[in-house]
Structures are given as C-alpha cells and as structure tokens.
N, C-alpha and C positions, 0 to 999 in steps of 0.2 A: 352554505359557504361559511368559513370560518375567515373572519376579521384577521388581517395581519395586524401585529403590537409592534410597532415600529419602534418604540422605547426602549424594548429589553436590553437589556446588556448583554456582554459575552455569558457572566458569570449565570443569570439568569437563562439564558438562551441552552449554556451546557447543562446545567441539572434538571432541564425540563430532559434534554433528549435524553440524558443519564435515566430519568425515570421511563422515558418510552423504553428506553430499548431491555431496561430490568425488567419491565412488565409485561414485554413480551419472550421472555428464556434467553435473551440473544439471539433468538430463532427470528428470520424471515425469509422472505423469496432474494433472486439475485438477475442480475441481467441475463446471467447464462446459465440458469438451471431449467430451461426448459424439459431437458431430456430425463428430469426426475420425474417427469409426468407418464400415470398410473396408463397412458394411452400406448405407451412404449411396447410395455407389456400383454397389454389385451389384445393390440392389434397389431402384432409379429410384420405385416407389411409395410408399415410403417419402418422399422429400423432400416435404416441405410443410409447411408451418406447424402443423399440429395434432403431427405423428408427430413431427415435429423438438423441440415445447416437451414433450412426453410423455414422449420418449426422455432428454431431457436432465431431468427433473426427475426422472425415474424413477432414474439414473446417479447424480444428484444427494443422493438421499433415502438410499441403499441402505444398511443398515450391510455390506453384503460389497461390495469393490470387484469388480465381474465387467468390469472394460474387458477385459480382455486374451481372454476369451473373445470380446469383441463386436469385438474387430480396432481397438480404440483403440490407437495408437501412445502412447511416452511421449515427450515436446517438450522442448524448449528453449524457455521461452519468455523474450521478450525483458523483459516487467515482472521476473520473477522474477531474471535473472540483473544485472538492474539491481539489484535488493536484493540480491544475491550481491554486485557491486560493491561499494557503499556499506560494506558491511560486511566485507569484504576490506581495507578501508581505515581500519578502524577496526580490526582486528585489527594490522595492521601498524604504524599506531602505537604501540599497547599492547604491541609486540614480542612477539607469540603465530601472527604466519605467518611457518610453516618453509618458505614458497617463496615470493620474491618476484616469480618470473615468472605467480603466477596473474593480478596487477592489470595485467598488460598484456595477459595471455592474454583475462580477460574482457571488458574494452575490446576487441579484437578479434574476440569474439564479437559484440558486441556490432555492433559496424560490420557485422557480414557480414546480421545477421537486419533492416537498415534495411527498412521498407515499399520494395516496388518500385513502377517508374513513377510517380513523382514527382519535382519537381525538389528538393524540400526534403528533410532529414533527420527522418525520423517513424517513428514504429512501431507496430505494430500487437500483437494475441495470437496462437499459434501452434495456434488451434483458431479454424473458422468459431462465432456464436451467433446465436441466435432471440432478439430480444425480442418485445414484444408484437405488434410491427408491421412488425419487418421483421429481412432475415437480415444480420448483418456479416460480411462474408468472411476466410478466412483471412488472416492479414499487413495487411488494410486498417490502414492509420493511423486511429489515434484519440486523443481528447486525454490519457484519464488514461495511457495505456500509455507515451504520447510522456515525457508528466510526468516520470516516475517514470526513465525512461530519461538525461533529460536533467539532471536533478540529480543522477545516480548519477554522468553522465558530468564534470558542474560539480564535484563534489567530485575527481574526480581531477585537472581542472585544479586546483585549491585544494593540492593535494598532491603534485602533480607536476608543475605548469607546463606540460601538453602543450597546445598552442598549437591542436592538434585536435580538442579536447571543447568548444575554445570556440568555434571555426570551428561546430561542430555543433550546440552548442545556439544559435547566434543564428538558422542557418537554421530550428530547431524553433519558435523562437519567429517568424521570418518566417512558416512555415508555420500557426501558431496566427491570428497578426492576419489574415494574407492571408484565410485561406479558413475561418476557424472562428469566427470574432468578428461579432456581428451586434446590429443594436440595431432598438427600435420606439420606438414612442410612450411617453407615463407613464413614463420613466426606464430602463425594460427595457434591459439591456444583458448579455448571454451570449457563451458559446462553445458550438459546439454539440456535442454530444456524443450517441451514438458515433459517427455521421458526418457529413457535414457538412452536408445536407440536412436535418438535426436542427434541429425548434426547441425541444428539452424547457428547463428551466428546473430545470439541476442543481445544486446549491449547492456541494456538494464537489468539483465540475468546476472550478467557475466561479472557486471563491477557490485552489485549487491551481493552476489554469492563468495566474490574474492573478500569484501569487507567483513562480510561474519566471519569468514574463516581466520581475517586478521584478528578478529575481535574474540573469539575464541582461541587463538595463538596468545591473546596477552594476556588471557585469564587463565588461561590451563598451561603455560608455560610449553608449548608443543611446535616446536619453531618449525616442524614437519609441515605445516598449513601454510605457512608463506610461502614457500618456493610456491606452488600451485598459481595460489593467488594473486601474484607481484605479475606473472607471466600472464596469465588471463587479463588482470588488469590493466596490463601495455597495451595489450594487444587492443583492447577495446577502447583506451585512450589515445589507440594511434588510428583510430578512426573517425577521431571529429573531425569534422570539416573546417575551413578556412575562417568562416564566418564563426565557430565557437559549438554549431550546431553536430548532433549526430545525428542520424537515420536509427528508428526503432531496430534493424537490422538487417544484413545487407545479402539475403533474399531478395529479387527481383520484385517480390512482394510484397514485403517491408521497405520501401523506401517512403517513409514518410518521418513528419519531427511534430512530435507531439510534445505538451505540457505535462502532463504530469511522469512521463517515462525518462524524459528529460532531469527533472527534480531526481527521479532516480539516480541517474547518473551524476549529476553532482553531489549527493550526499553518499554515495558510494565512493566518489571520487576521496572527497573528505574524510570519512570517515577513515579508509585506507590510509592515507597519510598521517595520521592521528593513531592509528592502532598499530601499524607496521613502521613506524618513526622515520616516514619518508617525505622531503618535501617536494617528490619530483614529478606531483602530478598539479602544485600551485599556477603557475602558468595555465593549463589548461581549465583547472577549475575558472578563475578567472576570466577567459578567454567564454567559459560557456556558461557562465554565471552573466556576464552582460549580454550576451545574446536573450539570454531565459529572459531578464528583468525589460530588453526594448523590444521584444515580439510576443509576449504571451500577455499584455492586459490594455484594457480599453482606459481611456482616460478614467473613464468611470469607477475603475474599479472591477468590473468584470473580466475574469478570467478567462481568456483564448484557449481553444481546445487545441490546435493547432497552428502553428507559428503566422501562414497566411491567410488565416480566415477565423472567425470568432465561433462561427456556430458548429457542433454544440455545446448552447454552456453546460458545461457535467461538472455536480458537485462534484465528482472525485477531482474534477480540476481544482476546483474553489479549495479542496482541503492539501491538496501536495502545493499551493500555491501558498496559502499560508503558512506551510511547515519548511517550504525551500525558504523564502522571506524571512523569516527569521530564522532558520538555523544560518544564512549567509548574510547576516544584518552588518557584520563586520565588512563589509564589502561595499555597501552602500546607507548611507544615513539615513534616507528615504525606505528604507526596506519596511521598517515596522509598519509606521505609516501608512505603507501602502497593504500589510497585511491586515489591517484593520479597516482599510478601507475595502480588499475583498472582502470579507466578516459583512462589514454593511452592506455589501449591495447582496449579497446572500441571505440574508436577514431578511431584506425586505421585497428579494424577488422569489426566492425559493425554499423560506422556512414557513412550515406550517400551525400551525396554534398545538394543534393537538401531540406536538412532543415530536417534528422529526423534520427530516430535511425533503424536496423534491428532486426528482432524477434528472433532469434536463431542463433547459429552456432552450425551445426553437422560434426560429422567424414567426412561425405563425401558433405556436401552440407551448405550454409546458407540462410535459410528462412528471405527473405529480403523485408516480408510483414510489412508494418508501422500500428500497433496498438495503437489508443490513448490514452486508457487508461492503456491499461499494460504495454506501452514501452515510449512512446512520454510525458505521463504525469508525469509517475515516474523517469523519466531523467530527468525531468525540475527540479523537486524537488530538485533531488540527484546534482545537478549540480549548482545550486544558492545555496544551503548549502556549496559547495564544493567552489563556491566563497567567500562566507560568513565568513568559516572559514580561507581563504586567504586575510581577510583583516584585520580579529582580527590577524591576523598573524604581520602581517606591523604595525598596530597600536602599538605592544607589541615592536615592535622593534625601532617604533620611540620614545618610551618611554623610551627603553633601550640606546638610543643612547647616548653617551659620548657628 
C-alpha cells in the first residue's frame, strides 16, 4: 500500500503525473479498449456484438485491471496525447517544462497517428468499439477525437506560429462540413458522430464540433465554417431544457445529464460566442452554467457524475469540473474556490503516490486502475489550468499591491 501525501500541492501533485505519464510513452490501457485484445483475434467466435459489449463492459467495471493477462496492448492514443499537448504548452508558459523539445515531439506524434485513407486530416482512437449498433474500427476518424486533436494542434499555432497546425486544422474542419454535417426538416442540423453514416443527435458533438470550426473560421479567415456551425449550434442550444440542463442526446437512449458532457456544452457554448462574435448564446450559457454549479458537487467537494445521484465518482468528472470552474469563474465568485476544493478532495481520495490518478470511487470500492487517456491525460490538463489560473491570480495581486 502506498501512503497518501496529503500536503502536496497542485504544482507538486502535476509534475509527479507529468513524469508518470513521460515514463510511460503516453501509452496506457483505456476504459474502452478492450477489443484491442489479442483474444479477438485468436478466437474468431468471439467477435460479434453480444461478446464484444460484454467483454468491454466486463474490462470496464473491473476493480482489478486484468488487460495485460487478456493480451490488451497499452496505446498512444491520439485524444490523449492531444491533452498531453495542450498542456505541455501550458506548462511552458508557466516556465515548469524542463524540455522544450517535447511540444514538437508531440505535435509529431501527433501527425504520424492522422486516420489513414483519407484525404483530410482526422483522427480517430487507438482501440476498435461497440456501440449499440455498430462496430468503429481502430484509427477511423471521428468528430470528438478529431476535435480535441485539432485545438491541441490550434493552440500551438497560438504559441508557436507553426504555419502546419493550421494547414491541418482547416483540412479537419473541411473534413467535418464535407462529410459530417447533415441537416433535415424542423431545424435539425448535426454532425454526425461516431461515423459518418451516424444520424444520432449528440449535443456535446455538436456544439464542440461547431466551436472548432468557429475557431478555425477566425484563424484561417474561411467564413465558409460558420454557416455550418451557427445552424448546428441553435439547433443544439434550442434543446436545453427549462431547468438549464441538456440530455447527452435525444436518442430514447441517451436521455440522461451528466457532468462532464454537460462542461462540454458550456465551453462549446462559449467558445462559439467568442470566435463567431456572437452573444446569442449568453442567456443560455448562463441558464446552464447554474444548473452545472447547484447539481454536480457535494458539499465536500466531490464531483457528481450525474445531476441526481453522486456515484460514480470518475476522475474525468473531477477534471471537466475543474476546467468548467474556472473557465466560467466570471459567473460566479465561488468558482475557483470550489475548483480547488475538487483538486483536494481528489488529491486525497483518488491520487496515488507513485505519479497518477485512480479511475473511480464507488459506494463500496475504488477502481484504482490508471487510464491514460480518460484519467492521467485529463488531470494533466485540468491541473496546469488550475495552475495557470493561480498565477494570473498573484500577478493581479502584485499589481494590486499598495
């Protein structure tokens, strides 16, 4: 058993995972790469949609990680090292990376895991999945993966001028309108997500996939990208509900309002208003921004997975709770405050010694499997912002000082 350091600080707490996850490639296992497993292959009766949702939900649940028995490899995956990015570049501003060749390195990674047989720049995950109806293949392009890719890749243009991330995200966003954007009758207007054959009707796709495309429309001057995405983005803001909440999406089997999909949608919301010079989605931000901050946290600090019930706690909750928090601190004065008080009770329920974060707390148990990209990448992030905003903090006060 390893001793929890109940003292550490944020700054301390980030450069331990910073060296876990360097020392491990960026490579680890994920909640949903079970079907990377070497069994897939060997024993052909296995693949089919019943064995493939059983196996992965079974990998899924486990509190003991047994991939390595089942011949699951551990990946690079392309979302993950995109938040590796973003936050390499947040550390290097704050002058706390002692290697500046990693934000080239991982931009380079990055280029090399692009989805094949395509003509656009896209990307996909580095494990095939099951959903209800159908299988996504390893490396297929999808929209959130692309997303996440291509603003890692936009902020190093913002930070480096590489004339290459921008080349790259305007193809990503070709790629989004060309083959992902699809509209009907009654206003409906999506992208489709996870492939392109997709007609679901995903909210957190929909306003994240319109905001790159804004945000790529203000860098590459291509006002083509906004019609798209203005119309997607009604669409999906004229589905909040009364109370300020959305539904994940309105599939009879997506009705449910989670925490961190939710964060999606408000910083999507934002973002859009900010990159397409629109203020007509502030009411609703608003309206779903106080719902987020009175239904997703315990007094304590601990992060709700979903609006009426607490369990499970998922670091990816603890880390979109600290990045919605302060990126909407202007909204409420309490906000930081309470992002560092999720920080602490994360710290001391679900950080491990040895350099990483744990996957869940439940009622009777915590799943203390380290995920790279759902848990160890999205901490990195949430946690150099959560510095970040601690230093604009100091600077305001050495400013204020008499």
């Amino acid at each position: 058993m390893y001793p929890r350091n109940r003292v550490e600080d944020p700054k301390a707490v980030t450069l331990k995972l910073l060296a876990h996850c360097r020392d491990n490639d960026w490579a680890g296992h994920d909640p949903y790469d079970a079907l990377n497993s070497e069994l897939f292959r060997r024993l052909p009766f296995l693949n089919f949609r019943l064995p493939r949702l059983v196996f992965t939900q079974a990998l899924k649940r486990s509190p003991i990680n047994i991939r390595a028995l089942l011949f699951v490899p551990r990946t690079q995956n392309p979302k993950a090292l995109a938040l590796f990015l973003a936050s390499l570049l947040k550390l290097s501003k704050l002058g706390l990376l002692d290697d500046a060749s990693l934000v080239p390195a991982m931009t380079g990674k990055l280029i090399a895991l692009r989805s094949k047989d395509t003509p656009y720049w896209c990307w996909g995950y580095s494990f095939p999945w099951q959903t209800r109806t159908i299988v996504v293949p390893r490396g297929a392009p999808n929209l959130v993966c692309t997303i996440f890719v291509v603003n890692a890749l936009l902020d190093a243009y913002e930070a480096c001028d590489d004339s290459r991330c921008l080349d790259m995200a305007v193809s990503a966003a070709e790629y989004i309108v060309n083959d992902l954007y699809w509209t009907e009758g009654d206003g409906v207007a999506c992208f489709s997500y996870p492939l392109p054959t997709s007609r679901t009707r995903v909210h957190n796709a929909n306003l994240l996939g319109a905001a790159l495309l804004c945000r790529v429309a203000r860098h590459s001057g291509e006002k083509k990208f906004l019609e798209p995405a203005l119309k997607v983005a009604r669409y999906s803001a004229a589905k909040q509900r009364e109370d300020g909440s959305w539904d994940y999406g309105e599939a009879p089997t997506q009705r449910w309002i989670d925490n961190f999909h939710t964060g999606y949608n408000l910083s999507g919301l934002r973002s859009i208003g900010r990159d397409a010079g629109t203020p007509e989605f502030e009411s609703r931000i608003r309206r779903g921004f106080e719902f987020y901050r009175r239904h997703f946290f315990r007094e304590d600090g601990a992060p709700r997975y979903f609006h009426n019930r607490t369990y499970p706690i998922d670091v990816h909750c603890v880390a979109q709770s600290i990045l919605t928090l302060l990126e909407f601190q202007d909204l409420d004065e309490g906000n930081v405050r309470l992002a560092r008080s999720v920080f602490e009770w994360a710290r001391t329920h679900m950080w491990d010694e040895r350099g990483y974060f744990y996957y869940r707390v439940l009622p009777v148990c915590t799943i203390k499997t380290s995920y790279m990209r759902w848990s160890q990448a999205w901490m990195l992030l949430a946690l150099t912002t959560l510095l970040e905003q601690g230093q604009t903090q100091e600077a305001v006060k050495e400013l204020c000082a008499p």
